[in-house]
TORPA-4810 file (N, C-alpha, C, O; in nm, 3 decimals):
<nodes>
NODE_1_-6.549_-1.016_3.636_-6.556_-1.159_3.620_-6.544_-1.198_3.473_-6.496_-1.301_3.427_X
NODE_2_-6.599_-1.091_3.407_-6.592_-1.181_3.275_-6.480_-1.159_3.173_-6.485_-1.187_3.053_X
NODE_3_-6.336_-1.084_3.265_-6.238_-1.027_3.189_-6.154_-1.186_3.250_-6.046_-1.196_3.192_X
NODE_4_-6.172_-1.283_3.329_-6.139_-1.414_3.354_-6.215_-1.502_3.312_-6.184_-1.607_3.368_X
NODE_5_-6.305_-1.519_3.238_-6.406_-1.638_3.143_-6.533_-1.682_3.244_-6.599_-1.786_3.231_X
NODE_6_-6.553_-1.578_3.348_-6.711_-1.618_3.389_-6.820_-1.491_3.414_-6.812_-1.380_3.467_X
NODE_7_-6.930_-1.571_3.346_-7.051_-1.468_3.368_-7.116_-1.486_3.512_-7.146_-1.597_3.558_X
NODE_8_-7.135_-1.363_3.577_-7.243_-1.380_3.702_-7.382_-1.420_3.692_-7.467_-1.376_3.615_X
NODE_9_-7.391_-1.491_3.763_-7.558_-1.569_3.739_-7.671_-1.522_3.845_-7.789_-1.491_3.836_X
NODE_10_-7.575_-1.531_3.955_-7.649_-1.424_4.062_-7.550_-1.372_4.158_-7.428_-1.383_4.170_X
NODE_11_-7.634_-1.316_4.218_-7.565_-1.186_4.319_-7.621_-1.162_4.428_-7.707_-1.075_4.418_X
NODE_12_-7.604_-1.211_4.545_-7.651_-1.201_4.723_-7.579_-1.131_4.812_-7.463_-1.158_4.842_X
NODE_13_-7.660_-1.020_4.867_-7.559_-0.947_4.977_-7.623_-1.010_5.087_-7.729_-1.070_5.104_X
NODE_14_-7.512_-0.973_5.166_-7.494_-1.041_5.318_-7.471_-0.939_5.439_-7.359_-0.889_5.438_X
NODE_15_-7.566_-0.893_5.555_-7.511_-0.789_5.671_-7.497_-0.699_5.571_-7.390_-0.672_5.518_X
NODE_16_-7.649_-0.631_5.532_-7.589_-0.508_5.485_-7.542_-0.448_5.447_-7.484_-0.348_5.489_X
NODE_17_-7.559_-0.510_5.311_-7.422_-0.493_5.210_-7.314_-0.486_5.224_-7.252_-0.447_5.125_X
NODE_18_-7.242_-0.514_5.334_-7.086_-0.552_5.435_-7.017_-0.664_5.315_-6.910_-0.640_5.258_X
NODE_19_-7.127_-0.829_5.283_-7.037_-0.892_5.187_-7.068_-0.906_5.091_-7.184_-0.869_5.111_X
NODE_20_-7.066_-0.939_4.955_-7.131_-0.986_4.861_-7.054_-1.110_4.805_-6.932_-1.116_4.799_X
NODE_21_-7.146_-1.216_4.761_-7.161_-1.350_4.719_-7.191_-1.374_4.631_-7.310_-1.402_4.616_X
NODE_22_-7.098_-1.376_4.519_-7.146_-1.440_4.363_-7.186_-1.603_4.316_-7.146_-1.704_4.374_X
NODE_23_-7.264_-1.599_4.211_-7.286_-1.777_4.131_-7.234_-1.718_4.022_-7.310_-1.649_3.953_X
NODE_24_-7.126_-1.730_3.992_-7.111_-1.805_3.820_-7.078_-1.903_3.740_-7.042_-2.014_3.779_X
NODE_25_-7.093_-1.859_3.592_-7.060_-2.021_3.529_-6.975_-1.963_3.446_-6.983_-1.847_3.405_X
NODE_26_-6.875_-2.058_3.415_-6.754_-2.021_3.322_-6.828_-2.059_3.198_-6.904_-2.151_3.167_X
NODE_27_-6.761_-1.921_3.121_-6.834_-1.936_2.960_-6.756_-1.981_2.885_-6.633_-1.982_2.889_X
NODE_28_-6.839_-2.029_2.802_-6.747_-2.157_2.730_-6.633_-2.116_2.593_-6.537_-2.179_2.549_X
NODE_29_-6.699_-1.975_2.549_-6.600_-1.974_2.459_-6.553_-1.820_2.463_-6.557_-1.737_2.372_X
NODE_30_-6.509_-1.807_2.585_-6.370_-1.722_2.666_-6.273_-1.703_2.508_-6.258_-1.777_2.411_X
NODE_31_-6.223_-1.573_2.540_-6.100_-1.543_2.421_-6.034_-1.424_2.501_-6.047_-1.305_2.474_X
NODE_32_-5.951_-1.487_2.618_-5.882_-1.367_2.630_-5.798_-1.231_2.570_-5.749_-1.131_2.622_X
NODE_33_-5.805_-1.265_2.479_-5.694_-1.203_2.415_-5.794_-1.105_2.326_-5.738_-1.011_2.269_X
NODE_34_-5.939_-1.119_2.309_-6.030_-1.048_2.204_-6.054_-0.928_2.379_-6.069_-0.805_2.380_X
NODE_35_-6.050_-1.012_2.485_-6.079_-0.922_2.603_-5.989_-0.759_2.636_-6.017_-0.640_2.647_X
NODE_36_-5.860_-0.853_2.642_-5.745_-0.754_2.611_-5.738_-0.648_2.534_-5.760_-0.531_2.565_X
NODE_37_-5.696_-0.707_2.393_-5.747_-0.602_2.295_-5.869_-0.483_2.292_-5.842_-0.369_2.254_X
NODE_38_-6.002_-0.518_2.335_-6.100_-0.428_2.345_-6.050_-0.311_2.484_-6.047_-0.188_2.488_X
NODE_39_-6.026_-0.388_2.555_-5.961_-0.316_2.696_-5.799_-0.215_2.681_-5.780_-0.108_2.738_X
NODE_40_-5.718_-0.273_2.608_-5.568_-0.214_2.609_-5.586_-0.187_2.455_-5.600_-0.065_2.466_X
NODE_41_-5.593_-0.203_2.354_-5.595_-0.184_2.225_-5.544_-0.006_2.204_-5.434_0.044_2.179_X
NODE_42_-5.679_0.054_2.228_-5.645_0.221_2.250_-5.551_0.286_2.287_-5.485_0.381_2.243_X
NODE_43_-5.550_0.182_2.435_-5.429_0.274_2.518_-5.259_0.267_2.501_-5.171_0.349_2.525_X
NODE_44_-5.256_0.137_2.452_-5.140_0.053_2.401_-5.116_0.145_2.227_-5.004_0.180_2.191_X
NODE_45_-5.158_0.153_2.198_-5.122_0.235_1.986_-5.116_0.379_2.051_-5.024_0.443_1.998_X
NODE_46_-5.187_0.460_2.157_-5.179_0.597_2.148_-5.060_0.602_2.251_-5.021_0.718_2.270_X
NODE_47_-4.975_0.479_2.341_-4.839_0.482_2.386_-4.759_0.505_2.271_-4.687_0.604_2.264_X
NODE_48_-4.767_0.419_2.179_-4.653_0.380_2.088_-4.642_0.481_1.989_-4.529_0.524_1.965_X
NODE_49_-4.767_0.538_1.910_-4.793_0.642_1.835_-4.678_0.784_1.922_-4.589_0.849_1.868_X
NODE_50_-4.711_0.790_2.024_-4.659_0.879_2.132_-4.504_0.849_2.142_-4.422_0.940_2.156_X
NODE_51_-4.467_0.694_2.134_-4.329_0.722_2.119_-4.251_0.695_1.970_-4.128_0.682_1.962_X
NODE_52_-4.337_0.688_1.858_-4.291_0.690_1.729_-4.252_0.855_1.692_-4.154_0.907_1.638_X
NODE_53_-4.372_0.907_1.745_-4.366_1.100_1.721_-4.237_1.119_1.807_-4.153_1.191_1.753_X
NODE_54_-4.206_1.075_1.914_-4.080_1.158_1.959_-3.957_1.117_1.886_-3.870_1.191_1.840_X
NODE_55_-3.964_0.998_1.882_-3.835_0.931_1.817_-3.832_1.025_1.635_-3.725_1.018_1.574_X
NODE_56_-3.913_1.079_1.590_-3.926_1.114_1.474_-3.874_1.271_1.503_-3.786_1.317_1.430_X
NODE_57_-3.927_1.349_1.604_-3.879_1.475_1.641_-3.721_1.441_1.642_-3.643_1.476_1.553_X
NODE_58_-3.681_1.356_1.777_-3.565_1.347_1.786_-3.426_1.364_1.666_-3.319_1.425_1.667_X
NODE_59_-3.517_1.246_1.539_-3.419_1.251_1.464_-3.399_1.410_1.360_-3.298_1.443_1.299_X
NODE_60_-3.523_1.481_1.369_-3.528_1.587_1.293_-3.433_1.663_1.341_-3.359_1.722_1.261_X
NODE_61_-3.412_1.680_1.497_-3.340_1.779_1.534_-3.198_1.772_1.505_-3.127_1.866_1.467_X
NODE_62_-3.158_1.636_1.528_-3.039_1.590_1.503_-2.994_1.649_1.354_-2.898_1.724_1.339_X
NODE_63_-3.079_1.604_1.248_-3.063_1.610_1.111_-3.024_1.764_1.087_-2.920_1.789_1.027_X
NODE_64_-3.119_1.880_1.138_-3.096_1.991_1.173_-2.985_2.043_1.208_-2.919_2.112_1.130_X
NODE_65_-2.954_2.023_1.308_-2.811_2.029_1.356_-2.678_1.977_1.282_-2.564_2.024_1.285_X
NODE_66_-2.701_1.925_1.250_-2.606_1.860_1.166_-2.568_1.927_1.044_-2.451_1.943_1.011_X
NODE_67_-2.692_1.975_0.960_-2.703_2.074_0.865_-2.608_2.194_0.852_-2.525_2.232_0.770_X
NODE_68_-2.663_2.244_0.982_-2.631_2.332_1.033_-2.426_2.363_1.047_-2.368_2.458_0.993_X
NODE_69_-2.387_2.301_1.095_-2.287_2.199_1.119_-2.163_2.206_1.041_-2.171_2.100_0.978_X
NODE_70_-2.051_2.264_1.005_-1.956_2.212_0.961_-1.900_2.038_0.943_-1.908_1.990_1.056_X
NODE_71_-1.860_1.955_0.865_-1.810_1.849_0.877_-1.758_1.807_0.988_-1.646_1.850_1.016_X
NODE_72_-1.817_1.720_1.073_-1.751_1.668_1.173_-1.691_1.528_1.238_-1.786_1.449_1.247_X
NODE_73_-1.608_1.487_1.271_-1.612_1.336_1.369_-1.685_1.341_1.460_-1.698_1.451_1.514_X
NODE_74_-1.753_1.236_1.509_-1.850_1.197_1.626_-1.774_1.032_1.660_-1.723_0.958_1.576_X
NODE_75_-1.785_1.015_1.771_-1.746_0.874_1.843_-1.832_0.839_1.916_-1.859_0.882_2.028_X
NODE_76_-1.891_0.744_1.845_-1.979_0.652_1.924_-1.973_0.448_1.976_-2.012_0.354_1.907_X
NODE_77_-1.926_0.445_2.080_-1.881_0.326_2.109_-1.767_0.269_2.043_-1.755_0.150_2.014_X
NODE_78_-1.666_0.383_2.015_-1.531_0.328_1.991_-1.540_0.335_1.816_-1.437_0.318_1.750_X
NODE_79_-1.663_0.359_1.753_-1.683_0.385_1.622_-1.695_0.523_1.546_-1.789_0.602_1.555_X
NODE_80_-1.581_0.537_1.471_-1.581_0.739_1.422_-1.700_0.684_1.290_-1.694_0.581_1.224_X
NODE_81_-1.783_0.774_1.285_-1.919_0.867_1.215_-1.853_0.972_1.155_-1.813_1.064_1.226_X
NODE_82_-1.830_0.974_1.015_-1.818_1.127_0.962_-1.984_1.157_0.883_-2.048_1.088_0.804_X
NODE_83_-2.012_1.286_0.944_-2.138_1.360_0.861_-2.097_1.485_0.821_-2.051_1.582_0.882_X
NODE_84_-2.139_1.448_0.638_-2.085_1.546_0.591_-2.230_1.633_0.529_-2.347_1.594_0.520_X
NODE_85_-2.168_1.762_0.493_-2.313_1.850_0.467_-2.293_1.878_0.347_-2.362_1.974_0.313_X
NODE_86_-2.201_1.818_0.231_-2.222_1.845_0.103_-2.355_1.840_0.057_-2.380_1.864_-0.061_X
</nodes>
């Protein structure tokens, strides 16, 4: 409830704990977005962290290879790339 701007005030079960029946009151100074953050913050930077490191591998290998590599043409979308290894 309170990840939507209300606190529970009380709490009544019904048949045996079968339903339960809330009272709340909407709190007044709600900040979804401070909610979010505490909740996704972590999980959201250790995605991105996760895809900054690959994208960083990626380019190493490339660079590697390339090294490696005699002078070559590459075509990419109709555009020639010369990499040279002087």
């Amino acid at each position: 409830m309170r990840v939507t701007g209300f606190e529970v005030v009380e709490k009544q079960y019904f048949r045996n704990d079968h339903s339960v029946f809330y009272a709340t009151r909407k709190v007044e100074s709600f900040n979804r977005l401070a909610v979010l953050c505490l909740n996704e913050y972590a999980l959201n930077k250790d995605m991105f962290m996760s895809f900054v490191k690959a994208q960083q591998e990626a380019v190493s290998r490339i660079t590697l290879h390339l090294s490696l590599c005699p002078p070559r043409h590459f075509y990419i979308n109709d555009a020639i790339l010369v990499f040279r290894t002087d």
